[in-house]
C-alpha positions as CSV (number, residue, x, y, z in Angstrom):
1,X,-1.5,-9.6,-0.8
2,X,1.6,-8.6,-2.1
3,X,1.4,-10.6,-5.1
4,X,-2.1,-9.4,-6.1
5,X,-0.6,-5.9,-5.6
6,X,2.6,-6.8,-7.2
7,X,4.7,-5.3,-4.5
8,X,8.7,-6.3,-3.8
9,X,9.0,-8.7,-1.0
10,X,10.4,-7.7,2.1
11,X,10.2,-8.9,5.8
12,X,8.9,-12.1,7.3
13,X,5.7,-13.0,8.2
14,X,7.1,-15.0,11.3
15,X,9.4,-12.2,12.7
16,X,7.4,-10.1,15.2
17,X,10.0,-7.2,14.8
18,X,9.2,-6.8,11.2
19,X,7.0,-4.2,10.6
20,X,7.6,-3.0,6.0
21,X,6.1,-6.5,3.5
22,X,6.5,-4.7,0.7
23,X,6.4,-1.9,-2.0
24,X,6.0,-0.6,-5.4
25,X,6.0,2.5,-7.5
26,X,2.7,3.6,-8.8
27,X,3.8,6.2,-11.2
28,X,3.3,5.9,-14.9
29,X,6.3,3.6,-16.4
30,X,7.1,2.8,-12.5
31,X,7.2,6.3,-11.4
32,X,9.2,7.0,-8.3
33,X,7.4,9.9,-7.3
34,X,4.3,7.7,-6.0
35,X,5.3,4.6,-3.5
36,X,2.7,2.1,-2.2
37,X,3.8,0.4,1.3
38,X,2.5,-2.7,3.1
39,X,2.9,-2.1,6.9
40,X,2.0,-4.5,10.0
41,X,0.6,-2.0,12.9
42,X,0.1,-4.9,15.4
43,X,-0.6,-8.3,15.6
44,X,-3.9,-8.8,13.4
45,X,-3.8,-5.1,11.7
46,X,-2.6,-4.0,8.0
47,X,-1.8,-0.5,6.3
48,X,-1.0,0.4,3.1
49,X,0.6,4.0,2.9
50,X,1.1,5.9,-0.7
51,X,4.3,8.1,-0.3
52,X,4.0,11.3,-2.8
53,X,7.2,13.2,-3.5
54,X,6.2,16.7,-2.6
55,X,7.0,18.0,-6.3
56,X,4.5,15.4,-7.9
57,X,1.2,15.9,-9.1
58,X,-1.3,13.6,-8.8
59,X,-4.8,13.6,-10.1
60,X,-7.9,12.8,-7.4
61,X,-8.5,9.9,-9.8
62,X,-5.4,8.2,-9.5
63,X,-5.4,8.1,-5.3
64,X,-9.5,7.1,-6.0
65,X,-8.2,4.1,-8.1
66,X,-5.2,3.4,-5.7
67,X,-7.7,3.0,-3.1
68,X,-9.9,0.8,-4.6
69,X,-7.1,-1.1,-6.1
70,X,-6.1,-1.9,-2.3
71,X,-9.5,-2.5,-1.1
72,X,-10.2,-4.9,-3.7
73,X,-6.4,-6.6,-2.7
74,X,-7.5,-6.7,0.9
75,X,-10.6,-8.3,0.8
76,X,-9.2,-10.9,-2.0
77,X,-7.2,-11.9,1.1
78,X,-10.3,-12.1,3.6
79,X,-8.9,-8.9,5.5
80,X,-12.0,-6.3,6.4
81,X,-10.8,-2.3,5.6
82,X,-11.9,-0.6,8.8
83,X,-10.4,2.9,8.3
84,X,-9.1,4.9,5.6
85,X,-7.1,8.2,6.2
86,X,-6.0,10.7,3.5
87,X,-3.8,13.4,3.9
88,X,-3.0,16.7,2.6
C-alpha cells in the first residue's frame, strides 16, 4: 500500500514494535501543511491519519478525495475499510 499511495518507507513489516510504514505530504507542490500516515493499530488492523497544520486551509473536496484515494489503496491491497473518523 505504500507504493500505490506513494508514501516514504519506514518501519518493518516483521518488527512487532513498529507501529509508522510510511508518509507523504498532500499539499499542492508537496505541501507540508497536509501529512498522510500509515499506522499498524494491532496485529491485522491499518489507519491512515491526515495531519493538518492548524494554519492551513483545506477544502471539503480535497479530505473527500483523500479519502477515496485511501479507500481505493486499501482495497487494491485486499484490506476491508471498516471505520472512518473525521475530526474537527
Amino acid at each position: 500500500m505504500r507504493d500505490t499511495l506513494g508514501l516514504s518507507r519506514r518501519g518493518r513489516l516483521d518488527d512487532p514494535e513498529a507501529i509508522q510504514f510510511g508518509s507523504r505530504e498532500l499539499g499542492a507542490g508537496g505541501n507540508a501543511s497536509e501529512l498522510a500516515k500509515l499506522w499498524r493499530d494491532g496485529e491485522n488492523q491499518w489507519s491512515i491519519s491526515v495531519e493538518v497544520m492548524p494554519d492551513a486551509l483545506i477544502d471539503s473536496t480535497d479530505v473527500d478525495q483523500w479519502q477515496e484515494m485511501f479507500e481505493t489503496a486499501a482495497r487494491s491491497v485486499g484490506l476491508d475499510v471498516v471505520e472512518v473518523h473525521e475530526f474537527p
